[in-house]
N, C-alpha and C positions, 0 to 999 in steps of 0.2 A: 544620519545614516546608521547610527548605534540602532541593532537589531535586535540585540542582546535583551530576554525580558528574567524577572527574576528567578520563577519559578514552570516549571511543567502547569501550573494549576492558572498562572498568571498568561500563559499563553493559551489556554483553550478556553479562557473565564467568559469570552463571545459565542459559544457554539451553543444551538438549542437544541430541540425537539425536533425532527423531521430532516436533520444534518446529511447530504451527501458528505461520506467522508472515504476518502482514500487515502489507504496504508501502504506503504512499502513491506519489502519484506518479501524472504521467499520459505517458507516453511519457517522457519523460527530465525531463521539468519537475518540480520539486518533488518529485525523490528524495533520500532520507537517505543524500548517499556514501559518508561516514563509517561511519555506521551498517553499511551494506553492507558495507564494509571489512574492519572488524568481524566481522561474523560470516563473512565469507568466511577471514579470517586464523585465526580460531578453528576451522573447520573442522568443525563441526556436520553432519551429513548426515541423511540422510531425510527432508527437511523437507518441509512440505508449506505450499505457498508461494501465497497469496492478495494478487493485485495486477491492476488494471487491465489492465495487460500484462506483458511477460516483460522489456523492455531492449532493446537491441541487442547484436550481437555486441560481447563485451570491454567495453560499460558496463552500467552499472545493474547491474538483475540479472543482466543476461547472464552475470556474470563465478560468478554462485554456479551458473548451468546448466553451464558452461563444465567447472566443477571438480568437476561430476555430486554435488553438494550436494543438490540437492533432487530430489525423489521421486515428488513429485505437484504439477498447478500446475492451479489454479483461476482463472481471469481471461477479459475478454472480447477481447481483440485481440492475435493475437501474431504478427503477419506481417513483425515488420522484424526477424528473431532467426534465422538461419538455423542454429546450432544448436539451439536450440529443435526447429525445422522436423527435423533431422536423427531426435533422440533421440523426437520423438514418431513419426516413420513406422516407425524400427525396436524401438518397444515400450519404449524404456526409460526414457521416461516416461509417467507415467499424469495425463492432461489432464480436465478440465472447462472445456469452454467455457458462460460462462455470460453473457445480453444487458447488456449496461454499464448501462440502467438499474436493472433487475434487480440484478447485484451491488451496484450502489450503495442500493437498497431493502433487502436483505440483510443489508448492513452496519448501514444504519442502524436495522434493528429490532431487532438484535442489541443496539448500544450503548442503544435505549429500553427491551428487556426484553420485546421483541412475538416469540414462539415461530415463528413464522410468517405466511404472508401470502399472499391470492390475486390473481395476475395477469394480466391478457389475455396478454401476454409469453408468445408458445414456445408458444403452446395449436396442436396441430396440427403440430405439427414434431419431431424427433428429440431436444428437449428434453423432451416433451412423456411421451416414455418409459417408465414404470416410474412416473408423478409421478401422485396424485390430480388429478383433473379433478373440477371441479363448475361447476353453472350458477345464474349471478345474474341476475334479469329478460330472462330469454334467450340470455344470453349465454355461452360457455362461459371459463372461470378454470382458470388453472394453481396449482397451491400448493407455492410455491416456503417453506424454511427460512431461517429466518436464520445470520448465518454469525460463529461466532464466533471467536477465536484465541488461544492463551496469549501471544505478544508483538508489538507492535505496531511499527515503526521509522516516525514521521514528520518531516518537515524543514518548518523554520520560519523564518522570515525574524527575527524576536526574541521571546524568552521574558523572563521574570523567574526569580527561583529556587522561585518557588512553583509553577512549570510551566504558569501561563498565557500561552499561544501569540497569536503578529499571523503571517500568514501572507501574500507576497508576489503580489500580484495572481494568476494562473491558476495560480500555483503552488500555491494552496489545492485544490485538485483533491478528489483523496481523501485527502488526510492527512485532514483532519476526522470523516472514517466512518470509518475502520480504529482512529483515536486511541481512539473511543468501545467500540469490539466488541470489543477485548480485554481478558487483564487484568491484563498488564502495559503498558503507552506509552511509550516510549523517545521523544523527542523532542530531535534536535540544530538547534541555532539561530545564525545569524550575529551575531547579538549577544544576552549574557543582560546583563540589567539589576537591580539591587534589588527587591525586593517595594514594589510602590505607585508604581514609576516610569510603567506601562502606563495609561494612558489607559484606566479600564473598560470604556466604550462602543465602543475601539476592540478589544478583545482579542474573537476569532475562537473558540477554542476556551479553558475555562476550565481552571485546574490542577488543578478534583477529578479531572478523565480522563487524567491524565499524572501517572506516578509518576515515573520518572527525564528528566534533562535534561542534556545536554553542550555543550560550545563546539565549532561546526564550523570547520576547518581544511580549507585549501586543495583551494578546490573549483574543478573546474573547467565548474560548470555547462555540460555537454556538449548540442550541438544534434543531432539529428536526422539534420535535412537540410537545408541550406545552401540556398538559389536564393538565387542575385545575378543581376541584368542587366547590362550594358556600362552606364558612364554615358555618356549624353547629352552630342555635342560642341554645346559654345557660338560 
């Protein structure tokens, strides 16, 4: 039941070429760096990359757009990525945009085992495409898929070694749906603790959804965007 592997490098040393891979994370909060690291050092390509959003330039994910790693990207906000921005006008990435509640429904009928699902979401819009339409008491439904992946990289505030996750206030974001829809879960934690030390009521996501578990090292939980004001003379 020890989940615990040694390294960030030693937990993604099975991932190849061609990888669905889903990230947690919501703009820079509550990304797996390490994990990222990882598979950016490993050098994997063609991926097909499922995440809220893409990173910013040189973080997050940015750094696996950067090194033209991935191949296809699925997520719904990618405006603070300007290579992103670059590689999708000149074709050489192939995008899905998909509505953040929507991905986040996606995800989770995946990790329940629900094949699909219909949404008011995108009915009538260029999402709307090529996708089944039908109508419930008037109404017209989009019927969107679930969205599944072979490995998952979430970040966790402390695990145990049986791979039950506590997750850091907003930083809970998506790590929790992506842990569930794949089916591998990579999970790196600032602190791993014994089996039995976690507080059951307090643990967020359980260890049956998390195969492997690492100790995160020097993060620099990166911000966004900074606002400060002048302070206030007294």
């Amino acid at each position: 039941m020890n989940k615990v592997h040694p390294s960030a490098d030693a937990a993604i040393a099975d991932m190849t070429d061609g990888t669905v891979l889903l990230v947690g994370g919501f703009g820079l909060s509550g990304n797996p760096e390490n994990l990222i690291r990882a598979v950016h050092q490993k050098g994997v390509r063609d991926l097909t990359l499922v995440s809220n959003n893409a990173g910013v330039d040189d973080k997050g994910l940015g750094v696996l757009l950067k090194s033209r790693q991935v191949r296809r990207m699925v997520g719904s906000y990618v405006g603070e990525n300007k290579e992103f921005e670059r590689q999708f006008l000149s074709g050489e990435l192939e995008v899905e945009l998909c509505p953040q509640g929507t991905l986040a429904e996606r995800l989770r009928a995946a990790g329940a085992g629900i094949p699909a699902f219909y949404t008011p979401t995108g009915v009538g819009t260029l999402r709307a495409e090529g996708r089944e339409t039908r109508t419930f008491h008037g109404k017209p439904y989009l019927l969107e898929e679930a969205l599944h992946g072979d490995f998952a990289l979430v970040k966790a505030w402390k695990a145990d070694t049986h791979g039950n996750l506590v997750f850091r206030k907003t930083a809970r974001n998506f790590n929790p749906l992506v842990a569930k829809a794949a089916r591998v879960t990579i999970a790196e934690a600032e602190e791993i603790v014994p089996a039995g030390e976690l507080d059951p009521d307090g643990i967020h996501l359980p260890g049956i959804y998390v195969q492997r578990v690492v100790k995160g090292e020097h993060y620099e939980k990166w911000i966004e965007k900074r606002t400060i004001r002048p302070r206030e003379e007294k």
